[in-house]
N, C-alpha and C positions, 0 to 999 in steps of 0.2 A: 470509509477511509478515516483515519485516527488522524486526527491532529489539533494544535495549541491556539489559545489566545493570541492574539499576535503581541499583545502588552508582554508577553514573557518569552519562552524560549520558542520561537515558532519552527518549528522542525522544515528546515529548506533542503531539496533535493536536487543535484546535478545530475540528472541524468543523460547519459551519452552515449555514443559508440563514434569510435575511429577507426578509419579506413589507413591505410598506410603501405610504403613500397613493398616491404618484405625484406628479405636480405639478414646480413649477421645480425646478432643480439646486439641491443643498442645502438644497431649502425640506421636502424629502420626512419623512416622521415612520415610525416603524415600527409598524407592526400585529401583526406577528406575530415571535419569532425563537426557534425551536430549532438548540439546540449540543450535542453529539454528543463528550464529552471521549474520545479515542482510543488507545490504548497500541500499536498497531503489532498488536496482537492481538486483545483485545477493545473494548468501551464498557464504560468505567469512572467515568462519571459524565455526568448529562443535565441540561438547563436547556428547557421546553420551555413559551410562554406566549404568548399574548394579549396586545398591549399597545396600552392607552388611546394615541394619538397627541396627542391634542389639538387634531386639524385633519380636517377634511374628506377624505373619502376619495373620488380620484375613479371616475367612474362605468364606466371599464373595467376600474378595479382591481376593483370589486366584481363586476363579469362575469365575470372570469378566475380571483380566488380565493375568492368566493363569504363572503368579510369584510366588512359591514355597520358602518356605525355602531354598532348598533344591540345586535350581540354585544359591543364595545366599552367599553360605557358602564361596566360596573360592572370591566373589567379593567385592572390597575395600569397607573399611568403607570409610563415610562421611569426618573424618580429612584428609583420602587422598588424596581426588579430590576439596578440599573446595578451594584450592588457583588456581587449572585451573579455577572452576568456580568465582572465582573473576574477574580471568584476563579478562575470554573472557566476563562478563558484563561489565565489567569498559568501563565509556562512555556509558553507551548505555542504553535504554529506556526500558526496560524488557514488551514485551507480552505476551501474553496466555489469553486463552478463560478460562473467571474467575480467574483475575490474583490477584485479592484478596487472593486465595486460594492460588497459587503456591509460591505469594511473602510470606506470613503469614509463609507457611512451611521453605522456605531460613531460613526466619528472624529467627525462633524458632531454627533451624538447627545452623544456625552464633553461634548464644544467648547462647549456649549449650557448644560451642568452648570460647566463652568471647569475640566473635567481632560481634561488629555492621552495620549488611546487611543492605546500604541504598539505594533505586536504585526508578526513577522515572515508574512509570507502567501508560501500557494501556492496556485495556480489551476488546477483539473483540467480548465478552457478547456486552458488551454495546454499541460499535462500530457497530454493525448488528444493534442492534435495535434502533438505530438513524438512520443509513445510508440505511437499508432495513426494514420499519415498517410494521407489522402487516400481518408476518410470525406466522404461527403458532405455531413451536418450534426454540428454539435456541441453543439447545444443539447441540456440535458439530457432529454429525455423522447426526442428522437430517438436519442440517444447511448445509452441503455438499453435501448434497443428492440431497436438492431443489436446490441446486446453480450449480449442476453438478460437483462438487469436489472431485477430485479419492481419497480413504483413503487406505490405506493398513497399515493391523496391529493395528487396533482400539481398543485403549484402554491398547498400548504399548506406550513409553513414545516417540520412534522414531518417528511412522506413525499419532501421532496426532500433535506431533510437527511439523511434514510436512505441514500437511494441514492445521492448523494452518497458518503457513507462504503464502500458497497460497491461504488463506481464507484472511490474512492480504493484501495483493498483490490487493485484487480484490476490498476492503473497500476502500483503498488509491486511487485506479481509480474514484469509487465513492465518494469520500470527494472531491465534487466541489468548496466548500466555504475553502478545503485546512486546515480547523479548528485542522487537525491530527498534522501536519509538525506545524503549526503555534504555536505551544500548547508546542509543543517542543523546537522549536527555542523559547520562550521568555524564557524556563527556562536553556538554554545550553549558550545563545548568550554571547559574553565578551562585559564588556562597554569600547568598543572603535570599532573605525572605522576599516574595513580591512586595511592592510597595502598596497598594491597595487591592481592598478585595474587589471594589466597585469596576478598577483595571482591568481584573481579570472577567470581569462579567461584559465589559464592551462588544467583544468581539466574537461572544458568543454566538452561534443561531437560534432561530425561535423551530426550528425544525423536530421531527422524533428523532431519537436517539438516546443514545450512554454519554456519560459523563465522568471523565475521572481525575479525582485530586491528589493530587502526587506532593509529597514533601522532595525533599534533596534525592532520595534513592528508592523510593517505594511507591508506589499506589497505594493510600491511604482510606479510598472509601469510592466504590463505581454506584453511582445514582443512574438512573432512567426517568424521560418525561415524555411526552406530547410535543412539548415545548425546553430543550434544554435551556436555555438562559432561563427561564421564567425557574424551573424547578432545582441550577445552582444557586439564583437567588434566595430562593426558601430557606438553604439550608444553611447560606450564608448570614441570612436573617433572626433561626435561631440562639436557643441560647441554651441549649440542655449542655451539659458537660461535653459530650461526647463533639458536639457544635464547634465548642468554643475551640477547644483542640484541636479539631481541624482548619479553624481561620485564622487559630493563632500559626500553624506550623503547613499553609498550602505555598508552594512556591508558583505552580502550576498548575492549569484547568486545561487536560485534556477532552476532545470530542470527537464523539462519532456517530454521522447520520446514519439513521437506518432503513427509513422511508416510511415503516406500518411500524404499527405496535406486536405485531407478533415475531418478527426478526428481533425489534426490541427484547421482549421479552425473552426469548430463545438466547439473545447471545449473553443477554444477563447469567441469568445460569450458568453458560459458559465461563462465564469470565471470572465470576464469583469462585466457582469451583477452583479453576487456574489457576487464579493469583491469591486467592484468598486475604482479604484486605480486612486490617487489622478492625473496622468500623462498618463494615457489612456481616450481619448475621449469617452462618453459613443455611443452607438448605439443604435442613437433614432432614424432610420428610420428602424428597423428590423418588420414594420409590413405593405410594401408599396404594390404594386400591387399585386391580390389576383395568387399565384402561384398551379398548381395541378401539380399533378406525373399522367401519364397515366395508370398506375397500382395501384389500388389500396391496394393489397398487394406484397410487397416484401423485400427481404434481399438481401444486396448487401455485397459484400464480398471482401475484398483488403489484401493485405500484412500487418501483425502487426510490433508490435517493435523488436522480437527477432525471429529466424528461427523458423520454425513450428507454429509460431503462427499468427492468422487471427485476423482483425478487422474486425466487422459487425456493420451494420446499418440495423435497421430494421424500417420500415415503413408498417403499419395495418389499413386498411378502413382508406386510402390514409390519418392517423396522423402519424407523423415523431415521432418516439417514444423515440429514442438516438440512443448509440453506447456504444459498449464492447469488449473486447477481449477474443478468445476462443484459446485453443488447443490443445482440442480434436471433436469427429466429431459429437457425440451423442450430446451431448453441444448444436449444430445447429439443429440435425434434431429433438430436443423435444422443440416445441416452449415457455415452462412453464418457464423451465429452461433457453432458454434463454432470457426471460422476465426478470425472475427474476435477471441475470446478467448486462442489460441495465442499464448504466448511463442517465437520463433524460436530453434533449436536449427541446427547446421551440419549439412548432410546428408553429413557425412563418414565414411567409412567406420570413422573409432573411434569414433563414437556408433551405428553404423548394429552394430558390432560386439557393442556394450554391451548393447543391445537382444536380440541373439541370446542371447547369454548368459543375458541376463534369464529369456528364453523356456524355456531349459534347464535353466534352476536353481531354478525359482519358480512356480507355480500364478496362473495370473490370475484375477483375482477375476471380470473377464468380456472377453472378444474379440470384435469386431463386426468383420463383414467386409464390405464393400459394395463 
């Protein structure tokens, strides 16, 4: 998962889903709404409640989310929770799957009180079907299903906002060209340069991964370490031209764990390719002597970013397909699902290279061969 120093623009995410009575446009009231506050990492604050509507709820609303009148009555109306749900969007990029729908209700909600709900949205409607095309549904419960994404409580305002967020989680791995984070940062960023560089290295980790330095509108140069803080320091420390230029003109350090060095490396390639950063050489010998795997199919398996959680790479009638993170275990052993989870990797013989190497210098935590 991609995200900022907190010294600069820390990319904050509302994520949410609402329940509500039904009825004419704009006459709708909300029943239920959990917000899911996001850091690119973890949840780092929740809003999660009941809310009195004041109207009639109709009758296939209460077949579908199984919200009564009746639970109702004694929970807060809307002016009472309207200033938590300020706080915890403020700053922050409001999601939800058709977030059309969930913002229109705030805004009518605010509109009603005499304040003006203004907040930037993304929609992982539209997020899927850029980043995974030509799925056959998108609706959420089906969209989780094919992706392998537990739901509990579907079609409560809790358990969709959950999944939700680990549906957002798994989009953000797939946004190779980064377009999500970038989309964000050009409408959050200040006009001015960070104030120190030493700021922006605080809050970095000492973990593996990518690292990328962004002026006002670009990504200017993606590094990889062991250790990112240790390895932005370095380059914050030189002083070759190409150095000075970048510390003179970095506004923002973004990052992203990877867990191993071979995701590292694999999504390097990626990204370099993608965005092509004016301070990264590109990689134009990635198609040199022809490399095979001795297996033509298998999954290879290592430690991910957070405890419990695995990377894979999966490789089919000996093509390098990508990599993804699962964890859970059905995930692995239905191979549909985790197709459909692979972030795409070039099946070019310097990744296909990297891989061997891998294999040569490192102990896999486990190999499945099918």
């Amino acid at each position: 998962m991609l995200y900022l120093a907190k010294e600069t623009i820390y990319n904050l995410y509302a994520i949410l889903d609402i329940e509500t009575t039904g009825g004419k446009f704009n006459e709708e009231g909300i029943t239920e709404i959990a917000i899911y506050k996001y850091d690119g990492h973890t949840i780092v604050d929740q809003f999660i409640s009941l809310i009195n509507p004041e109207r009639e709820i109709q009758p296939f609303v209460v077949n579908l989310t199984g919200i009564n009148s009746g639970m109702l009555k004694n929970a807060p109306k809307f002016f009472e929770v309207a200033k938590r749900i300020i706080e915890i969007t403020t700053d922050c990029v409001i999601v939800a799957h058709n977030a059309n729908f969930d913002n229109r209700i705030l805004t009518t909600e605010y509109r009603r009180l005499g304040y003006e709900f203004e907040r930037e949205t993304l929609c992982t409607v539209e997020l899927s079907q850029k980043l995974i095309p030509d799925l056959d549904s998108y609706k959420l419960g089906k969209l989780c299903r094919t992706l392998g994404i537990p739901v509990s409580s579907r079609h409560r305002a809790e358990g969709d906002a959950l999944a939700t967020v680990k549906l957002f989680k798994l989009l953000m791995n797939k946004d190779n060209g980064k377009e999500i984070i970038k989309t964000a940062i050009k409408k959050e960023i200040p006009k001015k340069i960070a104030p120190k560089l030493q700021s922006l290295l605080e809050n970095l980790p000492t973990s593996e991964g990518l690292f990328y330095i962004q002026n006002e509108t670009d990504i200017l140069y993606i590094g990889k370490g062991k250790n990112i803080k240790k390895a932005a320091n370095q380059l914050f420390l030189k002083d070759s031209k190409r150095a000075i230029y970048i510390q003179n003109n970095v506004v923002s350090v973004l990052y992203e764990e990877t867990g191993n060095a071979l995701i590292s490396e694999l999504k390097f390639v990626v990204e370099i390719i993608k965005n092509k950063p004016k301070f990264n050489q590109l990689l134009s010998k990635r198609n040199g002597p022809k490399v095979s795997f001795n297996n033509d199919n298998f999954i290879m398996i290592e430690k991910g970013r957070t405890l419990g959680e695995k990377s894979v790479i999966l490789v089919e009638n000996n093509i390098l397909l990508g990599y993804c993170y699962i964890d859970l275990s059905y995930q692995l052993n239905n191979l549909e699902i985790l197709k459909s989870l692979i972030s795409k990797v070039e099946n070019s013989n310097y990744n296909r290279l990297l891989i061997k190497k891998y294999f040569n210098t490192h102990t896999l935590e486990k190999l499945i061969r099918f």
